[in-house]
C-alpha positions, 0 to 999 in steps of 0.5 A: 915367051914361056907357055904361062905369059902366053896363057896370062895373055890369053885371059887377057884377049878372053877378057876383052872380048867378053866386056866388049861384047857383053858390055853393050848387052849390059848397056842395053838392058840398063837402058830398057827403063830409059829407051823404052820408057814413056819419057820417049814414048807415045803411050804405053803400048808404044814403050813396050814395042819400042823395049821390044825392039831393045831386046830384039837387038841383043836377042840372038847374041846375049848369051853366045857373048856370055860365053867369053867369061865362062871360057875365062873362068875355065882357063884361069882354072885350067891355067892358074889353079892357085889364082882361081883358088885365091880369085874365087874364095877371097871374092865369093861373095861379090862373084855370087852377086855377078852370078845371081844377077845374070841369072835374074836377067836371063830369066827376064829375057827369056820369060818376059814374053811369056804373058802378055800382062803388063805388070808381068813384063814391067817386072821381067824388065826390072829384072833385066835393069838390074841384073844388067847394072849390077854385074857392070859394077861389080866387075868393075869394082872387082877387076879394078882391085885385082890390079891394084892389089887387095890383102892376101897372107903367105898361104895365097888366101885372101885376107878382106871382105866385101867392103875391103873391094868398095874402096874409092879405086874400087869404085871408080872402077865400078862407075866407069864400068857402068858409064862406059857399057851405057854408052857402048850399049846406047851406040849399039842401039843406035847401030841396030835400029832406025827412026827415032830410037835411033836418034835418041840413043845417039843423044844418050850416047852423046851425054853419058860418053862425056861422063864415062871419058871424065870417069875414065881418064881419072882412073886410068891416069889414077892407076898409070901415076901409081903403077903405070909403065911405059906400055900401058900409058901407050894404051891410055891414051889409045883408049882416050883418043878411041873415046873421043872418036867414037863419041865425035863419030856419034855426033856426026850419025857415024854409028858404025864408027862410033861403036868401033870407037867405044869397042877400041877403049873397052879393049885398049883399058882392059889392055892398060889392066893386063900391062899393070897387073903382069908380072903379077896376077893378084898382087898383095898388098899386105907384102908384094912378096906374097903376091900370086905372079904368073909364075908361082900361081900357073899349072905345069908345063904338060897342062899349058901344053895341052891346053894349047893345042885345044886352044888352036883347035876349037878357037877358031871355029867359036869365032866363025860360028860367032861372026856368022851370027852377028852376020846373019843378025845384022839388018837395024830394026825399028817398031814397024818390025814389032808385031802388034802384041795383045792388049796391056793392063796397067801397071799400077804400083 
């Protein structure tokens, strides 16, 4: 295996460890307004403990997962400048949104507390909603039209727009993204917590999972029949199976179970991504003879080799400092842990 394949599955492992784990983050957030509503809840200063208690369940480890898709990013630049070139320019704007929106949502985590007025928190947590979702979607949309080829000319430029991405594929793509992180998320909630939070993003967990496994078995059978090979529909089906064992395991109060289950088909169909993209990195559309492989788009042998050896370095302490804190934040939480916050004004629309 030459340096360059090496580092093509590196981006691979970079991202699946970002979408699982900023998966249930983001699944989290889009079920703030759900959990902590007053659907479920008493009245309203039981909804804001029990959004406290979402929160609380991400809090100390948001943005370390956050650090995933920046390594990503900084590897592809490092590793494969002409794909970063033609990645970045061709989807500026869509990657602009991404940006925004988690920037929208770590303001809303951080300065959500800040105040203790309603109208002032219910506003930090539409930003937390949307700036959740709209990431999920995006990446989904987008990293499901990198695999199955957008426009690029002989100059590696990229040759559509915005709407070229929102084809039926490309959206498919996004709506599983957004089923699939709702459900992780909703099994991560119920792993963190206890009493009837906890129980009830089981039930969540329990209807959007049929969702995101119909979602999910469409696209990737739509992606396998077009561009599949033998590999990848090895890791289809694992990705099936996971998902129908962690939502079994869901039903069955197995939280932990359950979680590894949605963990293995995030894992597994960002796996099916990578088989079906290599040897390519961006393929074209326009002519497959002008697609960026990860050959003709990859750095010199001198930069992989060192950026190999960093990589054996510095990887290993990220992930025990990673691990010690998931540790350290492992106990579940319930509104008993919540402390009484100051009185909340209404919020009127």
């Amino acid at each position: 295996m030459d340096l360059a394949t090496f580092w093509f599955i590196v981006l691979g492992v970079l991202w699946t460890g970002y979408l699982v784990l900023e998966g249930f983050d983001f699944g989290v957030g889009m079920l703030l307004p759900v959990l902590g509503g007053r659907r479920y809840a008493a009245d309203a200063a039981d909804a804001e403990k029990r959004r406290r208690v979402l929160l609380n369940t991400i809090g100390p480890v948001w943005d370390g997962n956050e650090v995933w898709v920046l390594t990503a990013g900084g590897a592809t630049f490092a590793a494969f400048p002409h794909w970063y070139a033609t990645l970045f320019s061709g989807f500026y704007l869509p990657l602009l949104l991404i940006l925004v929106a988690l920037i929208v949502r770590n303001l809303g985590f951080e300065y959500r507390h800040k105040r203790p007025e309603a109208r002032w928190k219910a506003r930090w947590d539409q930003a937390i909603f949307w700036g959740s979702l709209v990431p999920a979607l995006l990446w989904g949309v987008a990293l499901t039209n990198i695999v199955r080829g957008v426009p690029i000319d002989a100059n590696k430029e990229y040759t559509g727009n915005l709407f070229t991405l929102l084809n039926p594929a490309g959206l498919l793509g996004g709506l599983v993204f957004v089923a699939l992180f709702l459900t992780h998320g909703a099994i991560f909630v119920a792993l963190k917590t206890d009493g009837k939070i906890r129980l009830e993003a089981r039930q969540i967990a329990e209807r959007v999972g049929v969702v995101a496994a119909v979602l999910a078995v469409a696209l990737l059978l739509w992606i396998g029949l077009t561009d599949g090979k033998l590999a990848s529909w090895v890791t289809t089906v694992v990705a099936a199976v996971a998902l129908l064992g962690g939502l079994a395991a869901n039903r069955a109060g197995r939280e932990g179970w359950a979680f590894i289950g949605t963990a293995v088909t995030i894992a597994m169909a960002v796996a099916t991504y990578f088989l079906v993209l290599f040897p390519n990195v961006m393929p074209s559309t326009t002519n497959p003879a002008w697609s960026l492989t990860v050959d003709n788009a990859s750095s010199t042998d001198y930069t992989l080799k060192v950026m190999t050896i960093v990589a054996l370095i510095f990887t290993p302490i990220v992930l025990i400092y990673q691990g010690w804190t998931y540790w350290v934040f492992r106990k579940r939480l319930t509104v008993k842990h919540i402390p009484e916050d100051a009185p909340l004004e209404k919020v009127t629309h």
